[in-house]
C-alpha angles and dihedrals in degrees: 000000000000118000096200112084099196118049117259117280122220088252087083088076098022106053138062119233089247085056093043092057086041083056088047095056100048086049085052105051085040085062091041094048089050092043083054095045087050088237094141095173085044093044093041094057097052098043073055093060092042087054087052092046089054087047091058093045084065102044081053097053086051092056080051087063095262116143095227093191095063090049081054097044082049099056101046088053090047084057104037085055078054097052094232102135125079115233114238 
């Protein structure tokens, strides 16, 4: 099971990590000025594309040797002891 929705980007090989959270964060004011602008298809598409820049940041830190699927596990058991998720 693959946890990355999108397929890898050629930024994976081509950026540094200091590039790559330079790239998030321009993903991420883009969503927020078409949020702002109530522009929801607009907004939507871009919080896409910053879901699909964090992907590659992590597909970066496993080529770094990072095993991104504990840092996931980690973090779902830091937030069930929390209570945050909504039984189904």
């Amino acid at each position: 099971m693959s946890i990355y929705t999108f397929p890898a980007t050629r930024f994976v090989r081509n950026n540094t990590l200091d590039q790559q959270v330079e790239h998030i964060r321009s993903e991420y004011v883009e969503f927020q000025r078409e949020f702002t602008a109530g522009q929801m298809g607009a907004a939507d598409h871009e919080l896409a594309d910053l879901y699909h820049s964090i992907e590659t940041y992590f597909r970066m830190r496993k080529k770094a040797g990072i095993n991104v699927r504990a840092v996931f596990s980690e973090v779902q058991k830091k937030n069930t002891d929390r209570g945050y998720y909504e039984c189904e």
